[in-house]
C-alpha positions in Angstrom: 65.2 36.3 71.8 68.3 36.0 70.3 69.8 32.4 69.1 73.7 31.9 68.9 74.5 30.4 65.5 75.2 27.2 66.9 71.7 27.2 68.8 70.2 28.0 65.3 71.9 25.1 63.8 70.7 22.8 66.8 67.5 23.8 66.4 66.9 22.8 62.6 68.9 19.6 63.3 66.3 18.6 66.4 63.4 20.5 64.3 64.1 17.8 61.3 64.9 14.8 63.3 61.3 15.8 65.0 59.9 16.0 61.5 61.3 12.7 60.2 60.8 11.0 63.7 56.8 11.9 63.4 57.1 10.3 60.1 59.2 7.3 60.1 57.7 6.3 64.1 55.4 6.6 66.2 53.9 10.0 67.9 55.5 9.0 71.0 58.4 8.7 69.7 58.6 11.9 68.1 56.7 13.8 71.3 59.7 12.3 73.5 62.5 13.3 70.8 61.1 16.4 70.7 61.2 17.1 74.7 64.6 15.2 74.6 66.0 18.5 72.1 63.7 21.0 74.4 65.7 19.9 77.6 69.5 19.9 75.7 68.4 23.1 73.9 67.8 24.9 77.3 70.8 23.2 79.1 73.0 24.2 76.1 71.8 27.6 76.3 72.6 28.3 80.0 76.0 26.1 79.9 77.0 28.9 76.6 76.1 31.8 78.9 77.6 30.5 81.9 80.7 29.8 80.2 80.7 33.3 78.5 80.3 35.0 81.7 83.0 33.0 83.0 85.4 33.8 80.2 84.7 37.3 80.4 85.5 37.3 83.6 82.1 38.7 85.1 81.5 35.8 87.5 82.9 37.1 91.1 81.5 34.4 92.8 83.2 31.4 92.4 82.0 28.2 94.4 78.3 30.1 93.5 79.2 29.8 90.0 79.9 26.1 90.6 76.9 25.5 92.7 74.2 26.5 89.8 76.3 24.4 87.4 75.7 21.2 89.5 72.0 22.0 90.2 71.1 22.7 86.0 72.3 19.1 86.0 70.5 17.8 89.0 67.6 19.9 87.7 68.5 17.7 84.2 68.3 14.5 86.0 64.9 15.3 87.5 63.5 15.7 84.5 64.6 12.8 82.5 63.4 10.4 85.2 59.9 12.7 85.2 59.7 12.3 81.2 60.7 8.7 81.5 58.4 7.8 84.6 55.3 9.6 82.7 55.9 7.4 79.6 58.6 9.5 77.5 59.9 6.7 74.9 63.6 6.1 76.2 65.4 6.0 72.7 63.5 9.0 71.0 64.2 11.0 74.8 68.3 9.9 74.0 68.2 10.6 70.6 66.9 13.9 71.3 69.2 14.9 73.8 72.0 13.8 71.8 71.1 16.4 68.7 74.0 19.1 70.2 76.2 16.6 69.2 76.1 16.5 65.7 75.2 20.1 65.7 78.7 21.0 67.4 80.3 19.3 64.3 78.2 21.1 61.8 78.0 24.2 63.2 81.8 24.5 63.6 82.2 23.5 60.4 80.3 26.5 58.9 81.7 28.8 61.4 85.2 27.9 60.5 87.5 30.9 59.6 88.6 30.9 55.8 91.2 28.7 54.4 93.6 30.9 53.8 97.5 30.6 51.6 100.4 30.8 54.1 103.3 32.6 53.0 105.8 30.8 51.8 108.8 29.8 54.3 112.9 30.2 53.4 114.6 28.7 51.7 116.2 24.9 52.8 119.3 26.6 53.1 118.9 29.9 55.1 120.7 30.1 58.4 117.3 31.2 60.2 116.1 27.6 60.4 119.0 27.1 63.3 116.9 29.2 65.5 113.1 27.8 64.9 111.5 24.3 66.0 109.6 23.8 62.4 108.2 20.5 64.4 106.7 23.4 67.4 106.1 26.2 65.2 108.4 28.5 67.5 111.8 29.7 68.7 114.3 27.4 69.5 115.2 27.7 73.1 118.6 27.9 74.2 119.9 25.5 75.8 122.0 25.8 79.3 125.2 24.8 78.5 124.8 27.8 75.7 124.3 30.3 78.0 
């Protein structure tokens, strides 16, 4: 199986929270912050290749598309309320499901491009900067009355 970088990334923020968790609380705690990750691990997972398929173009059918994205969340629902309802600890079960979060920050942080020197602009003075928005980063537009 292969893991996305950000998946990676999730996965040893939720594998040390899990760690700490069975350390600093109690086993329950750690047992329900671990299924908390398992559940937002697997939802992130098919809500990445959904919305890869979807970008690329290779979904052709639509409200199906949107049908199986409402049912992974009902399907979601179910089993919070099952986790909770068998005795899941409700703030290790949240905390758990909330690791993508910070993981979404840190993995786009290491995946940004490099910072890179931008060329140096014209001179105050050239006539150029009558046709460019410096404020849009584009063209000025011409207006009607120039036409």
């Amino acid at each position: 199986m292969r893991f996305d970088p950000m998946e990676r990334v999730n996965l040893g923020i939720s594998a040390g929270a899990v760690a700490a968790s069975l350390v600093l609380a109690s086993p329950l705690f750690a047992a329900s912050l671990a299924l908390g990750a398992a559940l937002e691990a697997l939802n992130f997972r098919a809500l990445r290749s959904a919305a890869g398929r979807l970008f690329a173009g290779d979904l052709g059918m639509g409200k199906a598309w949107l049908a199986v994205f409402g049912a992974r969340f009902a399907m979601l629902t179910v089993a919070i309320g099952y986790a909770l309802h068998a005795g899941a600890h409700p703030i290790g079960l949240t905390l758990g499901l909330s690791t993508m979060l910070p993981a979404a920050v840190a993995g786009a942080w290491l995946q940004r491009p490099p910072v890179g020197h931008p060329e140096p602009g014209p001179p105050p003075d050239d006539p150029s900067w009558d046709h460019w928005n410096p404020w849009l980063a584009r063209e000025v537009e011409p207006r009607e009355d120039e036409d």
